[in-house]
N, CA, C and O atoms as a GROMACS GRO file, in nm:
protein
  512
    1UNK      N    1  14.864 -17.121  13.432
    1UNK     CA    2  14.879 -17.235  13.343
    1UNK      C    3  14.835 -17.362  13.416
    1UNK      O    4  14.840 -17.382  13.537
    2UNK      N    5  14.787 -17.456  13.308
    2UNK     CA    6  14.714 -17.588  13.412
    2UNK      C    7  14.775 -17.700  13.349
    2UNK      O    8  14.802 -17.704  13.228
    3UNK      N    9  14.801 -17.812  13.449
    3UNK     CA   10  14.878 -17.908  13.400
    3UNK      C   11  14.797 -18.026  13.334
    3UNK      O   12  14.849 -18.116  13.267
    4UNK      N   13  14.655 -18.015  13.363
    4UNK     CA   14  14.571 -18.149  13.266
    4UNK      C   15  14.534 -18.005  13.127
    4UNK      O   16  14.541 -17.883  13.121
    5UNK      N   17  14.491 -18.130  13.029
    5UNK     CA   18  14.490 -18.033  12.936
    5UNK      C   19  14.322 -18.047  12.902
    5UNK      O   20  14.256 -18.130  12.964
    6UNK      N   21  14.253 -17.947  12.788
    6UNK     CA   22  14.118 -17.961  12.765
    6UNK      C   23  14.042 -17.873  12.852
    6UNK      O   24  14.078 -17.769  12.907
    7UNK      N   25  13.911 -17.947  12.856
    7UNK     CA   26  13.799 -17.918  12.981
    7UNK      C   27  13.852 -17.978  13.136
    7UNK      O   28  13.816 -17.950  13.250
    8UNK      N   29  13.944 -18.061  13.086
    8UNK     CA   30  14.014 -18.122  13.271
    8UNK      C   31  14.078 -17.974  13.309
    8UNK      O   32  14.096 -17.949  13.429
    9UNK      N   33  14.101 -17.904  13.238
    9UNK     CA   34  14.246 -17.803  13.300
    9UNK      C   35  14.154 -17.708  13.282
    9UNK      O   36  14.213 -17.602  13.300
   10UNK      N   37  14.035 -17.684  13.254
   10UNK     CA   38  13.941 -17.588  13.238
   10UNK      C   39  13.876 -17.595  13.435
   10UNK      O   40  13.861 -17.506  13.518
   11UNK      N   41  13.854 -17.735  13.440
   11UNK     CA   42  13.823 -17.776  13.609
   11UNK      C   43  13.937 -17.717  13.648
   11UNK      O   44  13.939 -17.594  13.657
   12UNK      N   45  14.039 -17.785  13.673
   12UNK     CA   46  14.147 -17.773  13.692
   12UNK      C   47  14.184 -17.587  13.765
   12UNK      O   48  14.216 -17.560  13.881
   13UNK      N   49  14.167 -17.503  13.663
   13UNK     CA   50  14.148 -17.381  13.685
   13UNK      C   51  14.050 -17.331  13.758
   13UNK      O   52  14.065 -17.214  13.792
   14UNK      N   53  13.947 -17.390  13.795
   14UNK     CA   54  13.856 -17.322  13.851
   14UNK      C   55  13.863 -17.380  14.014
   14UNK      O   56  13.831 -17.309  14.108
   15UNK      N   57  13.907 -17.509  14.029
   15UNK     CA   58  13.897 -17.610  14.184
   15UNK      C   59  14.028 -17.633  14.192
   15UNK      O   60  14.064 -17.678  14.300
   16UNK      N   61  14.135 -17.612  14.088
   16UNK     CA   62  14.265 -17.642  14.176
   16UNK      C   63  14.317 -17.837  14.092
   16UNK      O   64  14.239 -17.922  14.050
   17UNK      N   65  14.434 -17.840  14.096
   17UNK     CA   66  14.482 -17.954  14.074
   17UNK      C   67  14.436 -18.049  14.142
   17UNK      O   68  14.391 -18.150  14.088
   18UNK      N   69  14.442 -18.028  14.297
   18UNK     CA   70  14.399 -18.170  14.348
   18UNK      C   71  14.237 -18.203  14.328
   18UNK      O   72  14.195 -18.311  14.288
   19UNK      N   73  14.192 -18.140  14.347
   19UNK     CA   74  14.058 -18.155  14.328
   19UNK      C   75  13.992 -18.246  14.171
   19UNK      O   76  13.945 -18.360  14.163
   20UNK      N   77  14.010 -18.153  14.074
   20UNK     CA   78  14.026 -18.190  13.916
   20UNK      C   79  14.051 -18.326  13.935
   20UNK      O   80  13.974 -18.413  13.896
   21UNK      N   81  14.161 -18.350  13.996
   21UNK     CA   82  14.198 -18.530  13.981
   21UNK      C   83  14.131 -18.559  14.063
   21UNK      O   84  14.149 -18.679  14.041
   22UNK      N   85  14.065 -18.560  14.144
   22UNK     CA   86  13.983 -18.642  14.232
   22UNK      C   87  13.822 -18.646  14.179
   22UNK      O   88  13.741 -18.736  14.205
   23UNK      N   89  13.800 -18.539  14.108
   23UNK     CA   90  13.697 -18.559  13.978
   23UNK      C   91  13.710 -18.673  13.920
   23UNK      O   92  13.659 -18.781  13.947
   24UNK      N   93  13.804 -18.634  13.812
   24UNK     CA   94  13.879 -18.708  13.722
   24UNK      C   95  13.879 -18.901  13.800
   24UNK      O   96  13.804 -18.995  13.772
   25UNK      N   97  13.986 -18.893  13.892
   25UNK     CA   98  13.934 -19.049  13.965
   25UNK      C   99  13.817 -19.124  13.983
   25UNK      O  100  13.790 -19.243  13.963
   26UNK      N  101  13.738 -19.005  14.033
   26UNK     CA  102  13.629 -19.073  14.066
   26UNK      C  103  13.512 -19.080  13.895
   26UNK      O  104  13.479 -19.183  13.837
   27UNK      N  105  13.480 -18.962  13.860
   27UNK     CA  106  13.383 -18.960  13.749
   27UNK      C  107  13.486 -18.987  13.574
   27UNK      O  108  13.428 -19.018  13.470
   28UNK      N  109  13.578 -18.975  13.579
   28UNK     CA  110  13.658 -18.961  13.499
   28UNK      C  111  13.612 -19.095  13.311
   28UNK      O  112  13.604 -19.218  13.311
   29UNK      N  113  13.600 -19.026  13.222
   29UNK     CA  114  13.519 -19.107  13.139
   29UNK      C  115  13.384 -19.122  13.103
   29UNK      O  116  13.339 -19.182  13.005
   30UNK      N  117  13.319 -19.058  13.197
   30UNK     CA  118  13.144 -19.029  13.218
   30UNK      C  119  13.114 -18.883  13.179
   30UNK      O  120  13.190 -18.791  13.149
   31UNK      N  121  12.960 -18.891  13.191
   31UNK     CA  122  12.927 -18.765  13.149
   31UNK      C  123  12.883 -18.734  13.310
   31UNK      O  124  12.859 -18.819  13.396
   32UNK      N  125  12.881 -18.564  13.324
   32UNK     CA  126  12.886 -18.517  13.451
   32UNK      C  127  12.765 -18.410  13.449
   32UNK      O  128  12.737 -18.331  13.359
   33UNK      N  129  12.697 -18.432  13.579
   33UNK     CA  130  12.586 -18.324  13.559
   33UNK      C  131  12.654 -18.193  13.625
   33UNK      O  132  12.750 -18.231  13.691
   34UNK      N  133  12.643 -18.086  13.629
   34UNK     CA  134  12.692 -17.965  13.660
   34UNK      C  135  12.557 -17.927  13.729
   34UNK      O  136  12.473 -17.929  13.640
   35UNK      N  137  12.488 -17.889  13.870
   35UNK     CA  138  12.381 -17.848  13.896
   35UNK      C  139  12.423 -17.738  13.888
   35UNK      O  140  12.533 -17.690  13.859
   36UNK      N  141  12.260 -17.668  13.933
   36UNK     CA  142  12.247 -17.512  13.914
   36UNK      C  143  12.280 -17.511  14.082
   36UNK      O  144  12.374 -17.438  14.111
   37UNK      N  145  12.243 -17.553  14.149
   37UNK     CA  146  12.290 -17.548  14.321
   37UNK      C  147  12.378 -17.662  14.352
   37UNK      O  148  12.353 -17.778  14.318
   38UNK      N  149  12.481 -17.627  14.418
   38UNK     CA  150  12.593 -17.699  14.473
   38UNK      C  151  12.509 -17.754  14.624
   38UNK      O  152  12.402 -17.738  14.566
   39UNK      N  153  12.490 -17.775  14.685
   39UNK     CA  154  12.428 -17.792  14.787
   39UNK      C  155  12.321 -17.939  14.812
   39UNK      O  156  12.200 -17.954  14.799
   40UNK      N  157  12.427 -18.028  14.851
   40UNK     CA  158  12.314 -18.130  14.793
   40UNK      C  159  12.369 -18.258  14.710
   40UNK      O  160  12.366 -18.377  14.740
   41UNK      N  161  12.426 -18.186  14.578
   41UNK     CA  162  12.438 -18.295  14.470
   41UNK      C  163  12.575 -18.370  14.482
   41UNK      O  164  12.666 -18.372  14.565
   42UNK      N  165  12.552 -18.422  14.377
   42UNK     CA  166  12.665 -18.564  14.417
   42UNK      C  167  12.789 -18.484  14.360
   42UNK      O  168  12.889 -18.543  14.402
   43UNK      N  169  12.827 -18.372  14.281
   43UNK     CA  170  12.923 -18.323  14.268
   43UNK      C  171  12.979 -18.285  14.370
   43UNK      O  172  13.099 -18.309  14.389
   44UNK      N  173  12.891 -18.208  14.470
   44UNK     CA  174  12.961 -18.151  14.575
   44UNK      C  175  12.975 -18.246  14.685
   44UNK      O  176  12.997 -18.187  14.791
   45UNK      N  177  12.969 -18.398  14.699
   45UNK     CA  178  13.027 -18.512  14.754
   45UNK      C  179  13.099 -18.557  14.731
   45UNK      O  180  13.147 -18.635  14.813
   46UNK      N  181  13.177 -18.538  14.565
   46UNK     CA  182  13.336 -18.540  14.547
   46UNK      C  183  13.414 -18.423  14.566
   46UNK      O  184  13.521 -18.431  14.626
   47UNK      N  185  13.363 -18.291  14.512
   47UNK     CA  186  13.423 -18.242  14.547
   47UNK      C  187  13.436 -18.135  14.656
   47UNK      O  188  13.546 -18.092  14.688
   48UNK      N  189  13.335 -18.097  14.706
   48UNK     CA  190  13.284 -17.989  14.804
   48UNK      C  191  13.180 -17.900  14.772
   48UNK      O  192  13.175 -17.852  14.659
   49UNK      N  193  13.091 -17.870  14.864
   49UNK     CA  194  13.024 -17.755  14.782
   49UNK      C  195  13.092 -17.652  14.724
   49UNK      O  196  13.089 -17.655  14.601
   50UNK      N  197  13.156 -17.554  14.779
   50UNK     CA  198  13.256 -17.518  14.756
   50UNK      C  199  13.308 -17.475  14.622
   50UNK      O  200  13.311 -17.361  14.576
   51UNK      N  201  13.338 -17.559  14.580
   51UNK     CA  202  13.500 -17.583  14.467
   51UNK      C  203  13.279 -17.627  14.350
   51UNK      O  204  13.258 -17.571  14.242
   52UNK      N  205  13.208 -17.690  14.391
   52UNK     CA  206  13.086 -17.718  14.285
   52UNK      C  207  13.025 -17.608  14.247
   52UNK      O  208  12.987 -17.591  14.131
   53UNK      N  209  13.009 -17.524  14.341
   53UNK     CA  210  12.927 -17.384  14.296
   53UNK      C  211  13.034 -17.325  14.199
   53UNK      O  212  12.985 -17.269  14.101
   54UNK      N  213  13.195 -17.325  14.208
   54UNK     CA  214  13.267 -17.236  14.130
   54UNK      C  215  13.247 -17.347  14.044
   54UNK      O  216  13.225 -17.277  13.945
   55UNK      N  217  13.239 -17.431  14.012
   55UNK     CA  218  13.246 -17.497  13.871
   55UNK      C  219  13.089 -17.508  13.780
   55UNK      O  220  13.065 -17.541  13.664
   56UNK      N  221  13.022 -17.472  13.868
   56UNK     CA  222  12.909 -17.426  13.840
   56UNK      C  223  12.855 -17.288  13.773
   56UNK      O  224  12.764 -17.273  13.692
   57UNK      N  225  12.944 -17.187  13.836
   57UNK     CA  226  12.966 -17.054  13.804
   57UNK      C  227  13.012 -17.041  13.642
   57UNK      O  228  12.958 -16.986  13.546
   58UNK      N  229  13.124 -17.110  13.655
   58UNK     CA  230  13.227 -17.106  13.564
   58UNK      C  231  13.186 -17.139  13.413
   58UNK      O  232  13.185 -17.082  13.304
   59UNK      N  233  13.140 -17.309  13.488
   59UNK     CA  234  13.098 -17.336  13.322
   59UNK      C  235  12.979 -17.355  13.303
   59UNK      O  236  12.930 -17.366  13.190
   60UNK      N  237  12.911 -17.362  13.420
   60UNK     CA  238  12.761 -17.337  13.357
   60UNK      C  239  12.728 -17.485  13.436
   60UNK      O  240  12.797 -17.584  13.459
   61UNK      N  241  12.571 -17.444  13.467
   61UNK     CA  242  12.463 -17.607  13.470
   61UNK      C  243  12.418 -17.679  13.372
   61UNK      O  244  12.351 -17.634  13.279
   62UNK      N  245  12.460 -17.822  13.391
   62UNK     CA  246  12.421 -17.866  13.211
   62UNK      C  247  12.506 -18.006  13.219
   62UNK      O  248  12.507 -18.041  13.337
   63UNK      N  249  12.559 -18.076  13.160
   63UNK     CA  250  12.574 -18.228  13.126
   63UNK      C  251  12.746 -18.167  13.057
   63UNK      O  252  12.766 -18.086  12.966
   64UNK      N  253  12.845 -18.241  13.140
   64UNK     CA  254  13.000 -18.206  13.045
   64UNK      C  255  13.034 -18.375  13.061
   64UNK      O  256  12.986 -18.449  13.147
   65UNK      N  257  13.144 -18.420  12.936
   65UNK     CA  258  13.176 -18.530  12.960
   65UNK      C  259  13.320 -18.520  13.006
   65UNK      O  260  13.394 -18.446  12.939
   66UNK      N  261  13.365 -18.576  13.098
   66UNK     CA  262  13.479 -18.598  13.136
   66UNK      C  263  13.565 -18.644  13.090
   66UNK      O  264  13.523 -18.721  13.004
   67UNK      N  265  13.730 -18.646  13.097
   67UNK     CA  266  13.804 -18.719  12.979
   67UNK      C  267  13.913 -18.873  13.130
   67UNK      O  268  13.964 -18.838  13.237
   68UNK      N  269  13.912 -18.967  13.095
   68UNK     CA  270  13.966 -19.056  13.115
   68UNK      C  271  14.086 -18.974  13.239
   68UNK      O  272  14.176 -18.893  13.221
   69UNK      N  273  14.029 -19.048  13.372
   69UNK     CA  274  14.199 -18.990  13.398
   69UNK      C  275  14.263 -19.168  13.381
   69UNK      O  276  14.205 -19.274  13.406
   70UNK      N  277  14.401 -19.141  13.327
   70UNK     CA  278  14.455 -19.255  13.286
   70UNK      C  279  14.532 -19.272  13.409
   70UNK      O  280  14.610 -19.178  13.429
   71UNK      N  281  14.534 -19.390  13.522
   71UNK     CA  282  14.620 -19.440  13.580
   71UNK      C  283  14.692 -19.574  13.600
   71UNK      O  284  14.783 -19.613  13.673
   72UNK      N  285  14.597 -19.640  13.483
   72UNK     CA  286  14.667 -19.772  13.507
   72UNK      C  287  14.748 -19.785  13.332
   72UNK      O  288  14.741 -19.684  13.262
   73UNK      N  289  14.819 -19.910  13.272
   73UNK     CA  290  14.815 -19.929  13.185
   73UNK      C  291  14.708 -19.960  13.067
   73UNK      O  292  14.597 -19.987  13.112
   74UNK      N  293  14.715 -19.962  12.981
   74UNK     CA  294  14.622 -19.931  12.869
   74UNK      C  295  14.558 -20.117  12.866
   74UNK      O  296  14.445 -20.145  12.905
   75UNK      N  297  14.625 -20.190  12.828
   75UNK     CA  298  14.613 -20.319  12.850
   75UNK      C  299  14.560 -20.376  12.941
   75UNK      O  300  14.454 -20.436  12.919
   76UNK      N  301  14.621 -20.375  13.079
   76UNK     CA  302  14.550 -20.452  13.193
   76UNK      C  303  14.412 -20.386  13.243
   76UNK      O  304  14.341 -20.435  13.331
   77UNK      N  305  14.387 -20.262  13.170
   77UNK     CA  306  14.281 -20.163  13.198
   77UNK      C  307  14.165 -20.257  13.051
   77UNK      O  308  14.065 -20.324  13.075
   78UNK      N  309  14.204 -20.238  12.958
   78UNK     CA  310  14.101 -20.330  12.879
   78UNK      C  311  14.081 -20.494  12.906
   78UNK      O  312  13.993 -20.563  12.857
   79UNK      N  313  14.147 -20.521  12.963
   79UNK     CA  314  14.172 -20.688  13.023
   79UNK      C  315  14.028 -20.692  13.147
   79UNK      O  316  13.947 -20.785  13.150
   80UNK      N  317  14.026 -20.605  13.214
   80UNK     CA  318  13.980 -20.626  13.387
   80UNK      C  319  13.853 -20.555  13.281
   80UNK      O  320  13.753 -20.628  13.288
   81UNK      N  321  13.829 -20.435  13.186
   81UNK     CA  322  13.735 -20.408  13.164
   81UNK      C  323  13.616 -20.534  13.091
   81UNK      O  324  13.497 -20.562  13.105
   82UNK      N  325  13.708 -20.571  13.026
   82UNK     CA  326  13.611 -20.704  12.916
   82UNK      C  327  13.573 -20.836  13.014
   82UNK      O  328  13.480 -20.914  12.994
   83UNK      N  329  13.679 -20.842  13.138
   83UNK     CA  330  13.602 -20.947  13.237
   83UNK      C  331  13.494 -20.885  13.350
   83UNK      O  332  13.442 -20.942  13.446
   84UNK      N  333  13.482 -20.763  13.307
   84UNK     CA  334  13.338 -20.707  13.394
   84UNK      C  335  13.252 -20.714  13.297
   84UNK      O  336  13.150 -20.774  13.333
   85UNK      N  337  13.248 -20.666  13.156
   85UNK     CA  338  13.170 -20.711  13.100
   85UNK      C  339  13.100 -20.820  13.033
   85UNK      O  340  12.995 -20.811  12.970
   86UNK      N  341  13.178 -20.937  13.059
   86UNK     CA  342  13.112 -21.083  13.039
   86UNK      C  343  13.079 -21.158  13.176
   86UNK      O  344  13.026 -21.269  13.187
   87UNK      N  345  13.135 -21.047  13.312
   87UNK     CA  346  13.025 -21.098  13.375
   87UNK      C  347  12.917 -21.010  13.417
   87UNK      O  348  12.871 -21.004  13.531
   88UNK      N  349  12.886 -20.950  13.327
   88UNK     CA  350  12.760 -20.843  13.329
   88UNK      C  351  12.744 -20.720  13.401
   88UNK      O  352  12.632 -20.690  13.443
   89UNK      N  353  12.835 -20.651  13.418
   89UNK     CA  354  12.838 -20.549  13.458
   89UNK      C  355  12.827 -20.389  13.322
   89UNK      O  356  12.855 -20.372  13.204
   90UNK      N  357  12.778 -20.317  13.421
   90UNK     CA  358  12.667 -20.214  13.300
   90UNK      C  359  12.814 -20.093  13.235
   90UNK      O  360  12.904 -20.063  13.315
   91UNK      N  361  12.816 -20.048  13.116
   91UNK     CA  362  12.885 -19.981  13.076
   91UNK      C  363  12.951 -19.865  13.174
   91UNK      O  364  13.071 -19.847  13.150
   92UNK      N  365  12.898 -19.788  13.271
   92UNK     CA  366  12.885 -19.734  13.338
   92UNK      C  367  12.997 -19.735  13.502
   92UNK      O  368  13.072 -19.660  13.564
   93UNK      N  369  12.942 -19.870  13.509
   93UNK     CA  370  12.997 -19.917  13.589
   93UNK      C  371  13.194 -20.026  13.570
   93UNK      O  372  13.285 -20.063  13.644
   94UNK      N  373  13.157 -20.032  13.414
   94UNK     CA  374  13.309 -20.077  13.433
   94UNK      C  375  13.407 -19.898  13.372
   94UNK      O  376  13.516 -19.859  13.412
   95UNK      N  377  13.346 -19.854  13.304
   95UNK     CA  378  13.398 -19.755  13.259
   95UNK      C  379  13.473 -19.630  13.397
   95UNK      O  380  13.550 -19.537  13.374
   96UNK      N  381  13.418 -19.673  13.532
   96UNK     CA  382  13.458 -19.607  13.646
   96UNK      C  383  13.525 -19.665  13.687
   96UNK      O  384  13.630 -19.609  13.716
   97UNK      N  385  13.515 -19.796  13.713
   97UNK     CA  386  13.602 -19.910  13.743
   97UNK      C  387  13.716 -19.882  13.721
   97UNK      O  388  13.793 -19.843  13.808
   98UNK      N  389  13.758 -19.902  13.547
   98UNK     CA  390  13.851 -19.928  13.506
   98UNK      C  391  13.896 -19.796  13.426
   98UNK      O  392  13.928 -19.781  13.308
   99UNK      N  393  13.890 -19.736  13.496
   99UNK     CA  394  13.897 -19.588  13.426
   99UNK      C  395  13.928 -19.580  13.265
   99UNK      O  396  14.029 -19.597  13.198
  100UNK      N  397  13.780 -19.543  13.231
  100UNK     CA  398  13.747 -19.550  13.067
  100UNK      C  399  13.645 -19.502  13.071
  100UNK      O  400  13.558 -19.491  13.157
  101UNK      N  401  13.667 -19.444  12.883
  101UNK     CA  402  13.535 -19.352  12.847
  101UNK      C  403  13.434 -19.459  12.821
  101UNK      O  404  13.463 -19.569  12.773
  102UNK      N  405  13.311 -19.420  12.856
  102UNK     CA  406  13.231 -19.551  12.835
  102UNK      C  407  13.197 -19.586  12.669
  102UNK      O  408  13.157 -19.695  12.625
  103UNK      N  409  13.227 -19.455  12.585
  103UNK     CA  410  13.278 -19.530  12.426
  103UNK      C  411  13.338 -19.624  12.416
  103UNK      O  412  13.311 -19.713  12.334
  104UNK      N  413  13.448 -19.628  12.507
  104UNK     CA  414  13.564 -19.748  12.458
  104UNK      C  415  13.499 -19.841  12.526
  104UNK      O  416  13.473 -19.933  12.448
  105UNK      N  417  13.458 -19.864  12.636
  105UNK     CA  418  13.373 -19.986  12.679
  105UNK      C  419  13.286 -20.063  12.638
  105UNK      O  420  13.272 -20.181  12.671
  106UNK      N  421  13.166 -19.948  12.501
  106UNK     CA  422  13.106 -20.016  12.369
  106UNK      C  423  13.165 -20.047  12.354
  106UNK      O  424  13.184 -20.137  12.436
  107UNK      N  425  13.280 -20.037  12.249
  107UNK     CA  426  13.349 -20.081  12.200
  107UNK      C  427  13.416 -20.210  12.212
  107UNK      O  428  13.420 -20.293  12.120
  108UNK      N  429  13.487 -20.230  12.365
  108UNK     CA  430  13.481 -20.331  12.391
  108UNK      C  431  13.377 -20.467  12.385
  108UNK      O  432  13.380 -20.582  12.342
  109UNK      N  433  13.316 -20.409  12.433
  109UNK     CA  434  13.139 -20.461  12.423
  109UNK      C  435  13.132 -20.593  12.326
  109UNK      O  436  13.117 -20.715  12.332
  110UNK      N  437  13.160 -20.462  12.213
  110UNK     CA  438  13.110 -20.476  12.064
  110UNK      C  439  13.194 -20.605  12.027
  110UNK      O  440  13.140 -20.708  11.986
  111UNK      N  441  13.377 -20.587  12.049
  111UNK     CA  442  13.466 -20.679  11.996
  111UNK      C  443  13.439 -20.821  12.090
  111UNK      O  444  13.481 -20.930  12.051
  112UNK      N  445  13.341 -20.798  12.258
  112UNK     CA  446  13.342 -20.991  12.310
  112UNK      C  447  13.222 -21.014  12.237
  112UNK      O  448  13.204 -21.132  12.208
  113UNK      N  449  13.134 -20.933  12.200
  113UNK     CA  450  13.013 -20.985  12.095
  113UNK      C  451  13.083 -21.056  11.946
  113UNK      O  452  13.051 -21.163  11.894
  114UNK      N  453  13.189 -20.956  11.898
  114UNK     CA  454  13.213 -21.070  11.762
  114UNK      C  455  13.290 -21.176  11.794
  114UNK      O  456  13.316 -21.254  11.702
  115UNK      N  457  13.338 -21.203  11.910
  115UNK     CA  458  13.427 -21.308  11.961
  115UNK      C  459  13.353 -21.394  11.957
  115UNK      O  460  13.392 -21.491  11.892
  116UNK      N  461  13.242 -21.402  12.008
  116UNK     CA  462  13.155 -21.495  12.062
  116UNK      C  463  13.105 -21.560  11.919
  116UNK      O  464  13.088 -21.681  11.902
  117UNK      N  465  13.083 -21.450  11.810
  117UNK     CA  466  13.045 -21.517  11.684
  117UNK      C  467  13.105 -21.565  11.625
  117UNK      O  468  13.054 -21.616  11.525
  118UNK      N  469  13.280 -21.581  11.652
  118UNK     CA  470  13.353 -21.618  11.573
  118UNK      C  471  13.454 -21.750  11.632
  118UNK      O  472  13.507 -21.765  11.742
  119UNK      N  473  13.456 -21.846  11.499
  119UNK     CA  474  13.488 -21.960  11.529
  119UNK      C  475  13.621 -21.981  11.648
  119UNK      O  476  13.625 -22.053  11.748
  120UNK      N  477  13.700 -21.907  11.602
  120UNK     CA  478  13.824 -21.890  11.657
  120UNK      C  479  13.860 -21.771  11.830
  120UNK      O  480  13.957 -21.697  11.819
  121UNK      N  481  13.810 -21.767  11.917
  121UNK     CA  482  13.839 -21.715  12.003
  121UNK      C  483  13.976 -21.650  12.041
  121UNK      O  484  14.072 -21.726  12.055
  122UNK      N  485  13.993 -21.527  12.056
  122UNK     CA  486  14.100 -21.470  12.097
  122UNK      C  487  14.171 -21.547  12.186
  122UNK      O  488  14.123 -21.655  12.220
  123UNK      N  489  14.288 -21.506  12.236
  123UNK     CA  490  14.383 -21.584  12.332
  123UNK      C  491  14.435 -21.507  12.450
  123UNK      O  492  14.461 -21.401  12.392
  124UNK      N  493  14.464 -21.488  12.563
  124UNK     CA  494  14.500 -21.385  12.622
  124UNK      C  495  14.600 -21.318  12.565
  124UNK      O  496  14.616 -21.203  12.606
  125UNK      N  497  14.680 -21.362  12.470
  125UNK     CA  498  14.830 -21.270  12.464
  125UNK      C  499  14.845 -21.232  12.343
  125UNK      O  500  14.953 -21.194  12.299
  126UNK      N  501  14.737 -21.237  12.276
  126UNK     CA  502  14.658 -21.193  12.130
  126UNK      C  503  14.617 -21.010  12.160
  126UNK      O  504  14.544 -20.973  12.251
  127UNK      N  505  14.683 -20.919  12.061
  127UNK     CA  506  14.672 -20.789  12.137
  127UNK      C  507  14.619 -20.734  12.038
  127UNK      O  508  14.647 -20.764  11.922
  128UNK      N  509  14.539 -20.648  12.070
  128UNK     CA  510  14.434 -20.556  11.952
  128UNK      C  511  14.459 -20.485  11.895
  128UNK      O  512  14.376 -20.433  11.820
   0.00000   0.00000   0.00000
């Protein structure tokens, strides 16, 4: 039995708890390439070659998206995300940051774009 649930506990099963979260930390929210050789790729620099070839084995070479590992609060996590993105930082990059799927980071995106169009500006303690 695995304690993350989904495709995390699908990792999870194949590399072990600690590992999975150290996925999860580091790529967590992104999409993940799975190579056909462990040897080399940036998977097996988080996690080992090792523990990459069995996850390689397992689920195959090919593109999986990762699910959010959640460690901070939900709030101060969209707060720090929307001030990387108005000072220009790429979906990508706050979505690792601030551990988030980079959907919700459109998203975010999307809501300082209608801010900007709209007369009335949010407030910090104005909650979504």
């Amino acid at each position: 039995m695995t304690q993350l649930p989904g495709i995390a506990g699908e990792i999870e099963r194949v590399i072990g708890l600690d590992l999975a979260v150290r996925l999860l930390q580091r790529r967590g929210g992104c999409e993940l390439h799975i190579p056909r050789r462990a040897r080399g790729s940036f998977l097996a620099e988080i996690v080992g070659e090792d523990a990459a070839a069995k996850l390689a084995e397992a689920i195959g070479p090919g593109k999986i998206v990762l699910p959010c590992a959640h460690l901070r609060g939900q709030f101060a996590r969209r707060e720090e995300a929307k001030a990387m993105l108005r000072d220009g930082a790429s979906l990508q990059q706050v979505a690792l940051a601030c551990d988030m799927h980079t959907r919700t980071v459109s998203r975010l995106r999307a809501e300082i774009e209608a801010e900007a169009g709209s007369r009335q500006p949010k407030l910090p303690f104005d909650r979504p």
